[in-house]
MMTF fields as JSON, N, C-alpha, C and O atoms, coordinates in Angstrom:
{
  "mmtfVersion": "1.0.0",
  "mmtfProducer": "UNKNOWN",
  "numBonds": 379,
  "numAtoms": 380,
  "numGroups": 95,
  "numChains": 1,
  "numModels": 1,
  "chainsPerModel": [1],
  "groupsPerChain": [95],
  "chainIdList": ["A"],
  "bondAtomList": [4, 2, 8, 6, 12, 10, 16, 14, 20, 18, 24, 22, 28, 26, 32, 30, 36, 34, 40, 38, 44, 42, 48, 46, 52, 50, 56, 54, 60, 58, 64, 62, 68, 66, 72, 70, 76, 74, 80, 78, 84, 82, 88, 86, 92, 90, 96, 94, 100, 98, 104, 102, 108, 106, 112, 110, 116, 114, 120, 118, 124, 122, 128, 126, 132, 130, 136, 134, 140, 138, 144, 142, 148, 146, 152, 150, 156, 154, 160, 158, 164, 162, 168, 166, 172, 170, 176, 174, 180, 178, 184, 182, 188, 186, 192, 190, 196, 194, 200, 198, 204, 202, 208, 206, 212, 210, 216, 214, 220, 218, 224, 222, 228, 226, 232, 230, 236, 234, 240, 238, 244, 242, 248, 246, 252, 250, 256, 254, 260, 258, 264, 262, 268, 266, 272, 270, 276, 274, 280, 278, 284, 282, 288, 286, 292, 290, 296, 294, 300, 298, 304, 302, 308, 306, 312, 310, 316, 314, 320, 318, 324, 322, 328, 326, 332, 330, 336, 334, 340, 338, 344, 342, 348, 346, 352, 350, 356, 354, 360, 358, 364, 362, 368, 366, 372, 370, 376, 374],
  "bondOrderList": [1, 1, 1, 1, 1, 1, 1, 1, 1, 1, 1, 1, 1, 1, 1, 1, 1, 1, 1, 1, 1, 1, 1, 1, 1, 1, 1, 1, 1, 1, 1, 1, 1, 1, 1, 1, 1, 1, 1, 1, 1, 1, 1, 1, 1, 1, 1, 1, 1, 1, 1, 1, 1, 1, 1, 1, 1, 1, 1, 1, 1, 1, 1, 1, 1, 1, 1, 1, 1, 1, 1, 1, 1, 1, 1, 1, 1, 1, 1, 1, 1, 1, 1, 1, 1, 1, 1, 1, 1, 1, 1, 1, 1, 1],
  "groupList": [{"groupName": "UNK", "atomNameList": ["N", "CA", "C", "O"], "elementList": ["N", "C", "C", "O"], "formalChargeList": [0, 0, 0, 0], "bondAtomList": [1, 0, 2, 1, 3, 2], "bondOrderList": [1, 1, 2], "singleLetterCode": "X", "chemCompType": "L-PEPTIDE LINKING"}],
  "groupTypeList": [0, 0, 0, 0, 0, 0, 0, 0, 0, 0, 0, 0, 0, 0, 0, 0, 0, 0, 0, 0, 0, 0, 0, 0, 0, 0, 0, 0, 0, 0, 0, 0, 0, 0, 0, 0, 0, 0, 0, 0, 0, 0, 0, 0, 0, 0, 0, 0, 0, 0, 0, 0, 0, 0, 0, 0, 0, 0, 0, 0, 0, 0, 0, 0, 0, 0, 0, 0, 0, 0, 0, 0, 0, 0, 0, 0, 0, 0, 0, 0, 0, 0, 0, 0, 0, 0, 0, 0, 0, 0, 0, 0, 0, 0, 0],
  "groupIdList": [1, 2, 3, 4, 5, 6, 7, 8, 9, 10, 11, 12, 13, 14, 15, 16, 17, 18, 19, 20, 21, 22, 23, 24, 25, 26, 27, 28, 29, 30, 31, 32, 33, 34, 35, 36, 37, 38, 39, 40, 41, 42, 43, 44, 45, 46, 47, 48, 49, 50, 51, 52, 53, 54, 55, 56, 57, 58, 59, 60, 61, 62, 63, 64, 65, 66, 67, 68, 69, 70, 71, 72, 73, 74, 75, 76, 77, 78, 79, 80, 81, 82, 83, 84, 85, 86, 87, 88, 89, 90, 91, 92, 93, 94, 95],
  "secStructList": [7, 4, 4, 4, 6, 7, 7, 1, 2, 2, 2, 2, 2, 6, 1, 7, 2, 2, 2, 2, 6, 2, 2, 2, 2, 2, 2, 6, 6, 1, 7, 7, 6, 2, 2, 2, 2, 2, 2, 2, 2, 2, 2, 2, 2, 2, 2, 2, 2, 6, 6, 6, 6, 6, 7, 7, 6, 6, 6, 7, 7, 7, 2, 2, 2, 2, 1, 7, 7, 6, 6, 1, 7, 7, 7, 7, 7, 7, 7, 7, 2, 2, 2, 2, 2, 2, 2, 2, 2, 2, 2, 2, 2, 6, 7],
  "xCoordList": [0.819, 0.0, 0.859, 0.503, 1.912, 2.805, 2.626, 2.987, 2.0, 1.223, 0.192, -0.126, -0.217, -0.995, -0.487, -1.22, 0.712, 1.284, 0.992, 1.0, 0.745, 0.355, 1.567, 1.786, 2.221, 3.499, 3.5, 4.341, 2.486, 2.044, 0.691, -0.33, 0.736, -0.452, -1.71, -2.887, -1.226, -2.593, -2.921, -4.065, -2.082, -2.585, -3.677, -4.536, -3.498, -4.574, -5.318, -6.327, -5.505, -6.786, -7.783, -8.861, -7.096, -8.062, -8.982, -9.873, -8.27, -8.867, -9.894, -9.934, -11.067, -12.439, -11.929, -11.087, -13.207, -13.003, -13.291, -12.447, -14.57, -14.774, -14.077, -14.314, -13.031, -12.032, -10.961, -10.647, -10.529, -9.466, -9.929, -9.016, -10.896, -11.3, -11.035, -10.439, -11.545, -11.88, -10.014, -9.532, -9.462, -8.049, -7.146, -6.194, -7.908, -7.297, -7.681, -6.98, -8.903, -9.038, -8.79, -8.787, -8.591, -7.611, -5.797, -5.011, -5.443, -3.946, -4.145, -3.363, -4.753, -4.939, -5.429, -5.536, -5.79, -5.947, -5.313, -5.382, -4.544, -3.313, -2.411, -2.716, -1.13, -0.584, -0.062, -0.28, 1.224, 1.778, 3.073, 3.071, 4.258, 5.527, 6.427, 6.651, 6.718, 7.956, 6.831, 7.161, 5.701, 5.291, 4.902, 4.946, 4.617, 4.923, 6.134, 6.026, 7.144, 8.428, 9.267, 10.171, 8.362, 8.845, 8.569, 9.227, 7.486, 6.668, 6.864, 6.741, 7.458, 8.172, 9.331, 9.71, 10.565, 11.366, 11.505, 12.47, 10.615, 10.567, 9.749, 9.829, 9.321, 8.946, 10.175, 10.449, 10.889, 12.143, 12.981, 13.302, 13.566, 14.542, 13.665, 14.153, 12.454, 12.123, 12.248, 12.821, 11.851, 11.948, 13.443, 13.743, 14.307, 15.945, 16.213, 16.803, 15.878, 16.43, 15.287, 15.666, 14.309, 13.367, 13.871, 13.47, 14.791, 15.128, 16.678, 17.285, 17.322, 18.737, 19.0, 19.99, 17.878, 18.101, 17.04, 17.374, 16.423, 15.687, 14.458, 14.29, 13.913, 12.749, 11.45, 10.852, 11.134, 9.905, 9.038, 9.316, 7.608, 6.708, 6.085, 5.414, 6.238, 5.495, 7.033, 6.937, 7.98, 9.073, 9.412, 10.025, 9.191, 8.959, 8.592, 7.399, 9.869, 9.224, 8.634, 8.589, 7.909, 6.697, 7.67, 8.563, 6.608, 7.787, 7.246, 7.913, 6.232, 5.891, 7.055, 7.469, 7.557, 8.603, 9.741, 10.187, 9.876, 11.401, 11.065, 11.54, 9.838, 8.932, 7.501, 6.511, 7.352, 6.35, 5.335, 5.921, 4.203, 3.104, 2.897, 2.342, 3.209, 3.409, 1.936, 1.704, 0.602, -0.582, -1.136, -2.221, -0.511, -1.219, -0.961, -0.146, -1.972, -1.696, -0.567, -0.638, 0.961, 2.019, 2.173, 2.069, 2.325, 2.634, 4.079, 4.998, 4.366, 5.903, 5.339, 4.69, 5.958, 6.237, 7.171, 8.364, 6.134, 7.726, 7.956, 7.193, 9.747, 10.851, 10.666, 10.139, 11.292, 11.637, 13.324, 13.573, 14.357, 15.311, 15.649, 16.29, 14.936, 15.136, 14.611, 14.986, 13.888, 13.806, 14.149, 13.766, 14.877, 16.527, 17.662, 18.236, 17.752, 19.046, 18.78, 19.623, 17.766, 16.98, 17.091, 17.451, 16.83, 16.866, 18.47, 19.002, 19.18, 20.488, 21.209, 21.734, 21.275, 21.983, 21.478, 22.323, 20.125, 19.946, 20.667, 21.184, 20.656, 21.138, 22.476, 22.944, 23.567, 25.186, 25.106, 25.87, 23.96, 24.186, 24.058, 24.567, 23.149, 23.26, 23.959, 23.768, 24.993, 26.314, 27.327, 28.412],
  "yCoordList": [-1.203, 0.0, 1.262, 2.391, 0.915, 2.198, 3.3, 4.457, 2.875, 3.601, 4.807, 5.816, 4.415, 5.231, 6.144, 6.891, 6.0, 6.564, 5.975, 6.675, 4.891, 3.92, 2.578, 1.492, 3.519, 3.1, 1.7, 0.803, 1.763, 1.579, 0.699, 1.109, -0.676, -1.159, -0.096, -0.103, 0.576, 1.428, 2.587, 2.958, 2.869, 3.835, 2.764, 3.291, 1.474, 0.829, 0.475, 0.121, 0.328, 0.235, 0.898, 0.442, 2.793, 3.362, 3.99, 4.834, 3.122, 3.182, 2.005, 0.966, 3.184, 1.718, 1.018, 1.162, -0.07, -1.451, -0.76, -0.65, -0.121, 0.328, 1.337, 1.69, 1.849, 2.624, 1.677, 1.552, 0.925, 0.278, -1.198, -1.844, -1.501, -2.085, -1.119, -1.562, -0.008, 0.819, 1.163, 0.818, 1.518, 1.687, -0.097, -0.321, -0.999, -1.866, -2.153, -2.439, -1.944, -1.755, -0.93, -1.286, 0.176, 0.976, 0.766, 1.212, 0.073, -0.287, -1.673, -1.379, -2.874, -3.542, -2.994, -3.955, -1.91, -1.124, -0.103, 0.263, 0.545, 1.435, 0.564, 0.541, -0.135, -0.35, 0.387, 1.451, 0.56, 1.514, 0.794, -0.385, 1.771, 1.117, 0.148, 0.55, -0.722, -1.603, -2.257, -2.47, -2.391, -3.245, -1.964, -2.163, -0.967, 0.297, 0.974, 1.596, 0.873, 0.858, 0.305, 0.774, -1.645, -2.31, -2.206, -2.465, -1.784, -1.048, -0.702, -1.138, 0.888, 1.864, 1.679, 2.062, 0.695, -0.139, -0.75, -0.479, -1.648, -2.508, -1.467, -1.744, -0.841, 0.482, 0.88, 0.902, 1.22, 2.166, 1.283, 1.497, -0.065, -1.038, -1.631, -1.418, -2.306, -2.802, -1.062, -1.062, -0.158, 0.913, 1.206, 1.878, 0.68, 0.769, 0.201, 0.684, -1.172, -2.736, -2.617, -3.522, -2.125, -2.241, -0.823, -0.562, -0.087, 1.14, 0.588, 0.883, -0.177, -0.384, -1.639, -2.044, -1.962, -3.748, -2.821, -3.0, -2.366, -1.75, -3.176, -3.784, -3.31, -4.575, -4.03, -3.007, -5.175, -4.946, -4.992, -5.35, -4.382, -4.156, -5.539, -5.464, -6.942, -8.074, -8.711, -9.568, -8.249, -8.91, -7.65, -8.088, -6.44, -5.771, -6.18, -6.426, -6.379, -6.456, -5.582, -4.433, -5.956, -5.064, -5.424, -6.196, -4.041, -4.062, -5.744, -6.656, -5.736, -7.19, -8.142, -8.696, -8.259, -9.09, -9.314, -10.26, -7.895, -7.612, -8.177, -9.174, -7.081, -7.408, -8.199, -7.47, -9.129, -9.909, -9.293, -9.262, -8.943, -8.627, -9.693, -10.79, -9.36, -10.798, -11.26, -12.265, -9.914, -10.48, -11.056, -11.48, -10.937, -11.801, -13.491, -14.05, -13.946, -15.581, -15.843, -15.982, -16.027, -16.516, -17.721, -18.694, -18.031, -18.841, -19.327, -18.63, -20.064, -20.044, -20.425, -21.39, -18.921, -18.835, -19.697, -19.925, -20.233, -21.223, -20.181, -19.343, -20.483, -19.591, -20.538, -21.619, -20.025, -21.337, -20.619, -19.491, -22.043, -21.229, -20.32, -19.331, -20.799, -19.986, -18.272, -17.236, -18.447, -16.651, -16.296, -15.193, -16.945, -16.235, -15.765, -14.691, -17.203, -16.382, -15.324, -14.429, -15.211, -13.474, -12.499, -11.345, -12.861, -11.434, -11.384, -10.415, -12.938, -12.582, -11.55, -10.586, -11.731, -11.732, -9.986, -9.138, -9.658, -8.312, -7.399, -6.303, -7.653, -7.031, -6.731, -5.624, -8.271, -7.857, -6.866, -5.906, -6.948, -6.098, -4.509, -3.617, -4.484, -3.18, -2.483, -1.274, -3.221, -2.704, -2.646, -2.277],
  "zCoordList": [0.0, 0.0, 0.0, 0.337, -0.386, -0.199, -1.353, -1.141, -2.711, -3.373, -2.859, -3.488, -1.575, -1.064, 0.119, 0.766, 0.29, 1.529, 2.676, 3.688, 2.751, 4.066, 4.235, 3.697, 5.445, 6.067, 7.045, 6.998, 7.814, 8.927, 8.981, 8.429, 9.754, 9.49, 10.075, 9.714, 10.831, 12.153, 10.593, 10.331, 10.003, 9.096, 8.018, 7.311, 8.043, 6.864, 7.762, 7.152, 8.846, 9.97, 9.39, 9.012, 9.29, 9.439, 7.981, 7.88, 6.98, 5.627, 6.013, 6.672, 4.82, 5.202, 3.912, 3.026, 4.428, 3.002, 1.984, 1.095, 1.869, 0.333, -0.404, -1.559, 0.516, 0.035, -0.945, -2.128, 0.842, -0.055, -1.014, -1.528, -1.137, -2.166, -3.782, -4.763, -3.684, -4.911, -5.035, -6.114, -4.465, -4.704, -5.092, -5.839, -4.273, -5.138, -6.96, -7.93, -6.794, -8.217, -9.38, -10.558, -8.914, -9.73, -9.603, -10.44, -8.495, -8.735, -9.903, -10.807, -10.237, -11.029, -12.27, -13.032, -12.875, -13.964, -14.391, -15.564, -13.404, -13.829, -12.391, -11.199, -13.181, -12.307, -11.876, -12.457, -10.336, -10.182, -9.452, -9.098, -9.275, -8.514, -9.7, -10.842, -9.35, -9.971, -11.463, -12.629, -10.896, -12.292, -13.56, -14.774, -13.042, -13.831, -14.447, -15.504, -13.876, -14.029, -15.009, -15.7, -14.825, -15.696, -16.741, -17.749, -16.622, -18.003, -19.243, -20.387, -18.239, -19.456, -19.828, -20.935, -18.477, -19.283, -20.406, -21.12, -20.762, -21.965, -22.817, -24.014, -22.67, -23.791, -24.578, -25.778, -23.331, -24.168, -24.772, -25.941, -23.954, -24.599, -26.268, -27.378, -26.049, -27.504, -28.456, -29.545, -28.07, -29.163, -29.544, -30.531, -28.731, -29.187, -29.951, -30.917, -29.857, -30.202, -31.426, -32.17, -31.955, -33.005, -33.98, -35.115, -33.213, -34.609, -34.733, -35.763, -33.757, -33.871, -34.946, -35.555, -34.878, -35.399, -37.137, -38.308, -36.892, -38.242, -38.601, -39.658, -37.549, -37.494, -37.849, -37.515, -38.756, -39.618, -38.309, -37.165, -39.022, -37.854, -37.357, -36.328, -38.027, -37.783, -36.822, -35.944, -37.124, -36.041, -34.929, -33.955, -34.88, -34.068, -32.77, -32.592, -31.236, -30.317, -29.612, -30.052, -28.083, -27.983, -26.348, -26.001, -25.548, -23.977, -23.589, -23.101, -23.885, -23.186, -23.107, -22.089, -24.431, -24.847, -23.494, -22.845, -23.532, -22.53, -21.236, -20.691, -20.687, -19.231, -19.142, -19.209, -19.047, -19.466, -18.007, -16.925, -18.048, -17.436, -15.633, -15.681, -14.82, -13.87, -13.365, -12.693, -14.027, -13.504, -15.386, -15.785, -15.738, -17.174, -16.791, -16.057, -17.584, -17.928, -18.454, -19.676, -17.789, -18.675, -19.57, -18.823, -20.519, -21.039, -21.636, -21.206, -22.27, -23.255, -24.387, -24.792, -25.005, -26.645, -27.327, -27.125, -28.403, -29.017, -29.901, -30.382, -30.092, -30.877, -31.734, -31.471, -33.323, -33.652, -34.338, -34.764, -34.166, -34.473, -35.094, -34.74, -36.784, -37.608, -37.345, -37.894, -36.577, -36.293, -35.359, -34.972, -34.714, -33.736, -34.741, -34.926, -35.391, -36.546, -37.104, -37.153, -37.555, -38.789, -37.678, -37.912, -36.602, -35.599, -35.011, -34.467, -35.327, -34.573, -35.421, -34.864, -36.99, -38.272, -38.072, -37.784, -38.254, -38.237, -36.614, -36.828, -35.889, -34.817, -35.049, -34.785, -35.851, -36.14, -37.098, -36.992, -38.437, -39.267, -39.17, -39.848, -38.023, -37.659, -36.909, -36.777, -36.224, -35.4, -36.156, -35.707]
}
């Protein structure tokens, strides 16, 4: 709850439920803190790595890629080699 400035359990005492109900539901719709953070991280790194590497928009990664969402359904993506090499080959060619 440190989103909210609540240090102290006696300070979330004195928040009612339907407060902090309604604030939990807006921290699950705009996240905030580290999973926000991670966010705009993988914002900025895929927009590096997608003008550095010069990646078409269908191989274009997305921040997800970098920071995967920790309240989404994770799954594993299959790679398949051959489009590691096309993304390895473009990354040397652009350095």
């Amino acid at each position: 709850m440190h989103q909210l400035g609540i240090r102290r359990h006696s300070e979330l005492m004195q928040l009612s439920s339907t407060d902090y109900d309604q604030w939990m539901y807006f921290f699950s719709i705009e996240p905030a803190g580290h999973i926000a953070d991670n966010w705009r991280a993988g914002v900025m790194t895929a927009s590096i790595v997608n003008a550095v590497a010069q990646l078409k928009s269908h191989e274009a990664l997305k921040p997800s890629d970098i920071f995967p969402d920790p309240h989404a359904n994770l799954y594993l993506k299959s790679v398949s080699a051959q489009s590691m090499r096309h993304f390895s080959k473009q990354l040397k060619s652009s350095l």
